[in-house]
N, C-alpha and C positions, 0 to 999 in steps of 0.2 A: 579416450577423452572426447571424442569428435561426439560421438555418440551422446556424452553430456552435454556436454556443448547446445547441441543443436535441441533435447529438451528445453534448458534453463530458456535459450532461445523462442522454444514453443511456447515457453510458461509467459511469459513476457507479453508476446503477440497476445495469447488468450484474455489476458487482465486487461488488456489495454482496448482490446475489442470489448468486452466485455464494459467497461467504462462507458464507451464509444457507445454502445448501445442502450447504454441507460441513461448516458444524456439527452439521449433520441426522444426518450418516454418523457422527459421531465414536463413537456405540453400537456401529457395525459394523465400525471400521478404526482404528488409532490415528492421530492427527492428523499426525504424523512424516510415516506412511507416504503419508495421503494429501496432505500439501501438497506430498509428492513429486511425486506421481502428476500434481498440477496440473504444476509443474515441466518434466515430461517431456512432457506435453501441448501446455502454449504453446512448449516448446524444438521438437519437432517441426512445431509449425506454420510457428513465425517462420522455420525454418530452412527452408523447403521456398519460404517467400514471401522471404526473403532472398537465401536463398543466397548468402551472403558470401564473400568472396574472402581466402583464406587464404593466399597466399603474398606476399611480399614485406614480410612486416609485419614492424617494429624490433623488439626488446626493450623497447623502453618500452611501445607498441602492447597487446604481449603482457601486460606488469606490468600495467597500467590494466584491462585487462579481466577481467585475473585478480582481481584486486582488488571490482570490479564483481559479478562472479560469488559469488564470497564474500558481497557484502554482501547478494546477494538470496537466495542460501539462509536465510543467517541471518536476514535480515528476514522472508522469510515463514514461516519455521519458530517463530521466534519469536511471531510474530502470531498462528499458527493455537493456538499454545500458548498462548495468552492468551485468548482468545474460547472455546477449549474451557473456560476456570475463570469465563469473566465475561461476562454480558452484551455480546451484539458490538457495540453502540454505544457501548456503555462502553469496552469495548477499544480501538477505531477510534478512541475521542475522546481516550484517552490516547497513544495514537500520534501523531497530529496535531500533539505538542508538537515532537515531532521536527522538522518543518518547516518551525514556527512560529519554532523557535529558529534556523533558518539565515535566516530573512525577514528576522528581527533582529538577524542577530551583525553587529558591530562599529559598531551606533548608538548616538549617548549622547543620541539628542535627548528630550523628557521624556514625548512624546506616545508614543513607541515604547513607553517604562518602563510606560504605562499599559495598552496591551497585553497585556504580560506580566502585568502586577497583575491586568487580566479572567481571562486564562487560568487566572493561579495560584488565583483564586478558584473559579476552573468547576473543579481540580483537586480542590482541597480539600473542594468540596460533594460530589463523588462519594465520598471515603474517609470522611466525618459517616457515614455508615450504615457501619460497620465491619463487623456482620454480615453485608452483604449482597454484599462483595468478597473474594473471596478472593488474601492478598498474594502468594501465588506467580504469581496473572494476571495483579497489577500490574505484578511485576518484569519479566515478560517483556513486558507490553505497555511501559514503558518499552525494554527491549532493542529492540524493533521499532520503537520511536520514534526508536531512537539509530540504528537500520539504516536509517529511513528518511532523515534527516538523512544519511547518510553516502552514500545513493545518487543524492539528490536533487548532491554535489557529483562523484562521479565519474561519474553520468551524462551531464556535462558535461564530463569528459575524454573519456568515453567517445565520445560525441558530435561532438569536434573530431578525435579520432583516426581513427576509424570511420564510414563514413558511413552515411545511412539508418539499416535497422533491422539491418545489420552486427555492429552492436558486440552489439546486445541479444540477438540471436540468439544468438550466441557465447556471452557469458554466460551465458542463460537454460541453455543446455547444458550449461556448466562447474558453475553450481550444481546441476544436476538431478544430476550424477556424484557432486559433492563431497557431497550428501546420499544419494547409493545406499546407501551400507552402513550407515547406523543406519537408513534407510528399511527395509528388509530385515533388520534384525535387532529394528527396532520391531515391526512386525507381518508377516510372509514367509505366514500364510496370509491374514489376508484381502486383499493386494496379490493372492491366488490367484481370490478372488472373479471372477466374470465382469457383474457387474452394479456392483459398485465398481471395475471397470477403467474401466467403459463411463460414470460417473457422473464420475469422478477426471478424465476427457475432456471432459467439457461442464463441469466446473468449471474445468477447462486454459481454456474457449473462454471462458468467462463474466469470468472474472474476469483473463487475460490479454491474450487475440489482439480481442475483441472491443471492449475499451474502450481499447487499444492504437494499434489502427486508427481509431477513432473522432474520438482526440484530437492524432493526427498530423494528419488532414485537417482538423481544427477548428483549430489553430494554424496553419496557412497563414493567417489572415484574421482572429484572434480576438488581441488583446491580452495580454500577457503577467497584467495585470493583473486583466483579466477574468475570465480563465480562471483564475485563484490563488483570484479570489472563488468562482468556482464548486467549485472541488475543496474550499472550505472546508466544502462541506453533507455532505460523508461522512459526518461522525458520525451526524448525524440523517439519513441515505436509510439507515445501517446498522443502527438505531434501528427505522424501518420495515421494513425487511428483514425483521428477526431478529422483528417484531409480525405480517407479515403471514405468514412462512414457518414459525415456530418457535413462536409465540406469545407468546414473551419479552418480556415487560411492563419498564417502567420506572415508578420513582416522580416525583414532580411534583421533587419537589429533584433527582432523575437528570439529566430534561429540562433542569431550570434548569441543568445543571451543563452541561451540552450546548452547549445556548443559549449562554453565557459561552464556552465553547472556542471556538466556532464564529466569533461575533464578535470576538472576539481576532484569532482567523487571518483575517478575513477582512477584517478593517480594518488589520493590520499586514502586507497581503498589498496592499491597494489603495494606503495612504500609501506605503509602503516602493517599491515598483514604478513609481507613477506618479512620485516623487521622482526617481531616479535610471533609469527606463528601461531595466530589464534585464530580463531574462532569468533568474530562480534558480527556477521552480519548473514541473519535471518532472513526465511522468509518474509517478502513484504505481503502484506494485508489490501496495502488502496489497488 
């Protein structure tokens, strides 16, 4: 399990750097254009290590991943548009709700309620400094929260339909198209750059194909549970990201407000899992 462990952990670091460095760019490229750019990076990888099998598949098959594809354009276009207005642990920590709220949907027990009451709190200590958020980063980091909720349930069709990394593959491609043309019309010269092609690729690898792979082999052996606990440290690995690569500071109530998200998700991710024995929570995508 250490051995798991300490992947799920690598996968973490890599997204979050990966993040961390494409906020770097956003001077140089509009964000659109380059969470395309990641898009078509991890689409070419997964597909080349896929190579999925595209015939014989139903019309349902088809709908699901269609669906799927959608959800991850929007989710990461939304995300990178959010962490371009706001601190990216802030962003990452508001996302998180998204996850938090499928852990919990359809429990009435009182111990869940309180979950949500840390969350809502760790919410609410971030918007106290009003100055220091801007609401257009919130609304979209909510939208990304809502995408991420939404992928966390059809990656799970996606999953029973498709096997392997089939289905992701596909998708990862369907979103990379369905975002070409405001890609391209967001910013068409510097997607011309040769040095934001080659950067838009190691952020494809860092924050896709890397922490992808890492966490598919770390789930053969690691607990549903476990691993829920673990993906609950994004906020803060995103937090130090964004402190060691950008320099993006946070204030002591920011942290606290972290802190609170963090243990929400990560106590309503151990109760909820080890209670009922499932399976809800995927790889994340931002």
């Amino acid at each position: 399990m250490t051995r798991a462990v300490w992947l799920v952990l690598a996968g973490i670091a890599s997204v979050q750097l990966g993040a961390a460095v494409a906020k770097d760019l956003f001077d140089r490229v509009d964000p659109t254009a380059l969470v395309w750019l990641r898009l078509v990076a991890s689409a070419v990888l997964l597909l080349a290590l896929a190579r999925p099998r595209l015939r014989g598949r139903s019309r349902g098959d088809w709908q699901v991943v269609a669906g799927f594809a959608l959800t991850l354009a929007v989710m990461n276009w939304a995300f990178y548009q959010s962490f371009a207005r706001l601190p990216l642990g802030v962003a990452v920590t508001i996302e998180l709700i998204g996850p938090l709220a499928v852990a919990l949907a359809g429990s009435r027990r009182v111990r869940d309620l309180l979950w949500v009451l840390l969350a809502g709190i760790g919410v609410t200590a971030l918007g106290w400094e009003r100055t220091a958020l801007d609401p257009v980063g919130v609304a979209y980091a909510v939208l990304a929260g809502t995408g991420w909720a939404c992928y966390i349930l059809l990656s799970a069709q996606t999953g029973r339909r498709w096997p392997g990394l089939d289905g992701l593959s596909v998708a990862s491609a369907g979103g990379a198209l369905m975002l070409a043309p405001f890609a391209l019309a967001a910013d068409l010269h510097g997607l011309l750059d040769p040095q934001v092609l080659a950067l838009g690729a190691l952020i494809g690898l860092l924050s896709s194909v890397i922490p992808y792979s890492f966490e598919l082999i770390a789930l053969r052996s690691l607990r549903p549970s476990v691993f829920g606990i673990l993906m609950s440290v994004e906020p803060a690995a995103a937090a130090l990201a964004a402190l060691l690569v950008l320099g993006e500071s946070l204030s002591v109530l920011q942290w606290t407000a972290i802190g609170c998200v963090v243990a929400a998700s990560a106590g309503a991710t151990l109760f909820t899992q080890t209670s009922h024995d499932r399976d809800t929570t995927v790889l994340p995508a931002a």
